[in-house]
ROGU-639913 format. One record per atom (N, C-alpha, C, O, CB): y, z, x; residue in three letters. Coordinates in steps of 0.05 Angstrom, whole numbers, padded with zeros to 5 digits, always signed. Glycine has a CB too. Example, Ala and Ser with C-alpha at 12.3 -4.5 7.8 and 13.67 -1.06 7.14 Angstrom:
<recs>
-00114+00156+00264ala-00090+00156+00246ala-00066+00156+00264ala-00066+00169+00285ala-00089+00181+00226ala-00045+00142+00257ser-00021+00143+00273ser+00001+00157+00258ser+00023+00161+00268ser-00012+00114+00282ser
</recs>
This chain:
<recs>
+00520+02292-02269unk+00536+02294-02245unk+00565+02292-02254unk+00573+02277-02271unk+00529+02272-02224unk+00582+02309-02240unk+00615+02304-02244unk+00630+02281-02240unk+00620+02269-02221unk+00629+02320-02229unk+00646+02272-02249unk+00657+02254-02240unk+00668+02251-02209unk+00670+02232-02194unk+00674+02252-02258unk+00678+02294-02203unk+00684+02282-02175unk+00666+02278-02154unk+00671+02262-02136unk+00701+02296-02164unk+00637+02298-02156unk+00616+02286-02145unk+00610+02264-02145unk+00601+02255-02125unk+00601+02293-02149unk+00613+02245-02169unk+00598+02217-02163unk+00619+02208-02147unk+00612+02192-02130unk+00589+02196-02189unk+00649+02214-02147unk+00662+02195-02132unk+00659+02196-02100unk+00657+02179-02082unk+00691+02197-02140unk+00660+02233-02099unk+00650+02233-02075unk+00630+02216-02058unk+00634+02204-02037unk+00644+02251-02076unk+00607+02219-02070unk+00581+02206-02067unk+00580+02181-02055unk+00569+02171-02035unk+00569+02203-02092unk+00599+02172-02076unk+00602+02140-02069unk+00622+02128-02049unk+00624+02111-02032unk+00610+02125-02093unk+00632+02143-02057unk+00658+02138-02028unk+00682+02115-02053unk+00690+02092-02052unk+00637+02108-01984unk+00685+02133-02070unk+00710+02126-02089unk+00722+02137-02105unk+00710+02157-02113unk+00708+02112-02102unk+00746+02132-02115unk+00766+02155-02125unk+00757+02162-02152unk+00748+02146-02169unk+00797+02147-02126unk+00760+02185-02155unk+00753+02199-02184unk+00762+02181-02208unk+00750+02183-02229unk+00769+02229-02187unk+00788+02159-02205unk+00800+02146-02223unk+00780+02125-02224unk+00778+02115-02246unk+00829+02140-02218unk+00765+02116-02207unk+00747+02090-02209unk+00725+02090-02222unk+00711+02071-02229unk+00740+02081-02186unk+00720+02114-02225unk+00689+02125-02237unk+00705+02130-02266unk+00698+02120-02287unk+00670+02160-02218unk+00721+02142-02265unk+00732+02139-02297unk+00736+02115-02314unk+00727+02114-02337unk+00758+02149-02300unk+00750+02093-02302unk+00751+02068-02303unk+00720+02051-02311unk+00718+02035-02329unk+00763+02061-02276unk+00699+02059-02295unk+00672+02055-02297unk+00665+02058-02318unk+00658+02039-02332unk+00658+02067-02284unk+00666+02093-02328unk+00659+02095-02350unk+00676+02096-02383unk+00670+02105-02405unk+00647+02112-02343unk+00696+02085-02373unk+00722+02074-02398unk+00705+02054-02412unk+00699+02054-02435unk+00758+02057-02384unk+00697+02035-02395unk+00695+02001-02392unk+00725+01980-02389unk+00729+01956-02393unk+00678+01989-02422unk+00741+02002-02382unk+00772+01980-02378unk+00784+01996-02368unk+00779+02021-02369unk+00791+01967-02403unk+00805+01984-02355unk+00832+01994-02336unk+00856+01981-02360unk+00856+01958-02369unk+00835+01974-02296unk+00872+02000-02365unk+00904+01988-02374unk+00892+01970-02397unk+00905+01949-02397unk+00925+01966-02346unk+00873+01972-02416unk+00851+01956-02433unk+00849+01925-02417unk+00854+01904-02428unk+00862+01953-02472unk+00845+01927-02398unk+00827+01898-02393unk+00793+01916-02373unk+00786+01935-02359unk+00855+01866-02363unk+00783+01896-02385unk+00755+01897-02376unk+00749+01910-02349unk+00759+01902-02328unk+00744+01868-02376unk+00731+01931-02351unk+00721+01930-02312unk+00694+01927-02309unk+00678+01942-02319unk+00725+01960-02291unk+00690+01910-02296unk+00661+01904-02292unk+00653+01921-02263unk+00667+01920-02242unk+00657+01868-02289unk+00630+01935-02265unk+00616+01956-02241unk+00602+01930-02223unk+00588+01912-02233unk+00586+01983-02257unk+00608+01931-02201unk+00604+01912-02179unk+00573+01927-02173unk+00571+01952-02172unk+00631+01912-02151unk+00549+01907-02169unk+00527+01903-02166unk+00516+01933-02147unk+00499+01950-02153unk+00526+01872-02155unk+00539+01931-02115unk+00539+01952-02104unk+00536+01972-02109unk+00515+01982-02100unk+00551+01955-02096unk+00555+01992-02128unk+00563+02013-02143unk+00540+02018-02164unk+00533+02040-02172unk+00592+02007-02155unk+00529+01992-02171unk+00505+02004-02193unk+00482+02006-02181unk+00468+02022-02192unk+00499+01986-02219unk+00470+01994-02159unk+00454+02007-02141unk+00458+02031-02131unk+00440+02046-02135unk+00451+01994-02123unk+00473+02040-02121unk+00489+02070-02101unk+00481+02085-02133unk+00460+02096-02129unk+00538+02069-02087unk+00486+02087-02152unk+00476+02099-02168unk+00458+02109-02175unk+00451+02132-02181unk+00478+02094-02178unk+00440+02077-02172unk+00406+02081-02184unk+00401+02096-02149unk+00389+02117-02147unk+00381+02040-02195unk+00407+02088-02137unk+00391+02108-02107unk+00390+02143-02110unk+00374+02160-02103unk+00415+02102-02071unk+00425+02146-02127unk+00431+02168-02123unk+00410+02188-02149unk+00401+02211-02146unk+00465+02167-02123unk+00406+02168-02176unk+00388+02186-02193unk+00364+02182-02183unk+00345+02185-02198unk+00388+02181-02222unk+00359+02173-02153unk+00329+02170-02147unk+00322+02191-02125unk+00302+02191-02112unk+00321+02140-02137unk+00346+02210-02125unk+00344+02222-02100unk+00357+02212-02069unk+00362+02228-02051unk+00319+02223-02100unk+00359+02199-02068unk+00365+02181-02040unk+00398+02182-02036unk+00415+02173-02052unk+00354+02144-02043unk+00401+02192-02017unk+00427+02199-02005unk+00434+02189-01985unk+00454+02198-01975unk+00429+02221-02000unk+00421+02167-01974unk+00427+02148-01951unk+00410+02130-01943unk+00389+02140-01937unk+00431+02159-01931unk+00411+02106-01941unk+00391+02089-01925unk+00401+02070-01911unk+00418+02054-01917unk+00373+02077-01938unk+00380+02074-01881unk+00386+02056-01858unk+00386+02041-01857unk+00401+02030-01841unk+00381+02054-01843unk+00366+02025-01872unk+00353+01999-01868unk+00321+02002-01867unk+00305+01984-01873unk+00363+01987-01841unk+00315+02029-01858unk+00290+02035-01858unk+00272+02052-01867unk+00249+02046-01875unk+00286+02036-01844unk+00285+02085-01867unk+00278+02101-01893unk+00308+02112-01899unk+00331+02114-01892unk+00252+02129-01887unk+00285+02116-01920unk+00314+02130-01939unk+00321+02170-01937unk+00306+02187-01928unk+00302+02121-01982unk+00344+02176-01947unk+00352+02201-01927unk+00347+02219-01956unk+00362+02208-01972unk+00391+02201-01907unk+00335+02239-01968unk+00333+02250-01992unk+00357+02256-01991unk+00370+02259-01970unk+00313+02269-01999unk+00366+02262-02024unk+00391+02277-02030unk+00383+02303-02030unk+00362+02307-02042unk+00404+02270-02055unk+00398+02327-02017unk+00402+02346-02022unk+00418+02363-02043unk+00442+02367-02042unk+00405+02348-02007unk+00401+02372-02063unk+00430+02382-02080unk+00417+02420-02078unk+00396+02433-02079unk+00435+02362-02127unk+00446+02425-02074unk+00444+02450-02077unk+00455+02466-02095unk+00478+02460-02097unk+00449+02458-02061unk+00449+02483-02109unk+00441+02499-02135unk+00484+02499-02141unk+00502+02501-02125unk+00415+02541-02127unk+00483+02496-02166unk+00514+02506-02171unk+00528+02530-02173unk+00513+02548-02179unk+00521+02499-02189unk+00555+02539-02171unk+00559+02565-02176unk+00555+02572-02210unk+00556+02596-02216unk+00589+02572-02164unk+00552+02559-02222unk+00545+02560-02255unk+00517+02576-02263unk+00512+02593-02280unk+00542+02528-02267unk+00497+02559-02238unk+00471+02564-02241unk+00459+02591-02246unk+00435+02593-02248unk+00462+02555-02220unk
</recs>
């Protein structure tokens, strides 16, 4: 996935997901908040939303590359 999709996804800025995957800001440490690494694992599980009760599949649709 792109960086700006995942930020999209998540509801965070393209710089934060870079930061994520640096492991530091300005070289000090960033630790991925518990949140953000779940929203992840949902998102490589397919799951694009949940209520509380089911979960909403992700839709992905084919790229212009494809």
């Amino acid at each position: 996935m792109k960086q700006k999709d995942a930020a999209e996804r998540l509801g965070l800025k393209k710089r934060m997901i870079q930061y994520y995957e640096k492991g530091n800001r300005d070289g000090r440490p960033v630790e991925i908040p518990k949140s953000i690494r779940l929203a992840c694992y949902a998102l490589s599980e397919g799951i694009s939303d949940f209520d509380g009760l089911s979960a909403t599949p992700l839709k992905i649709e084919p790229s212009e590359t494809d």
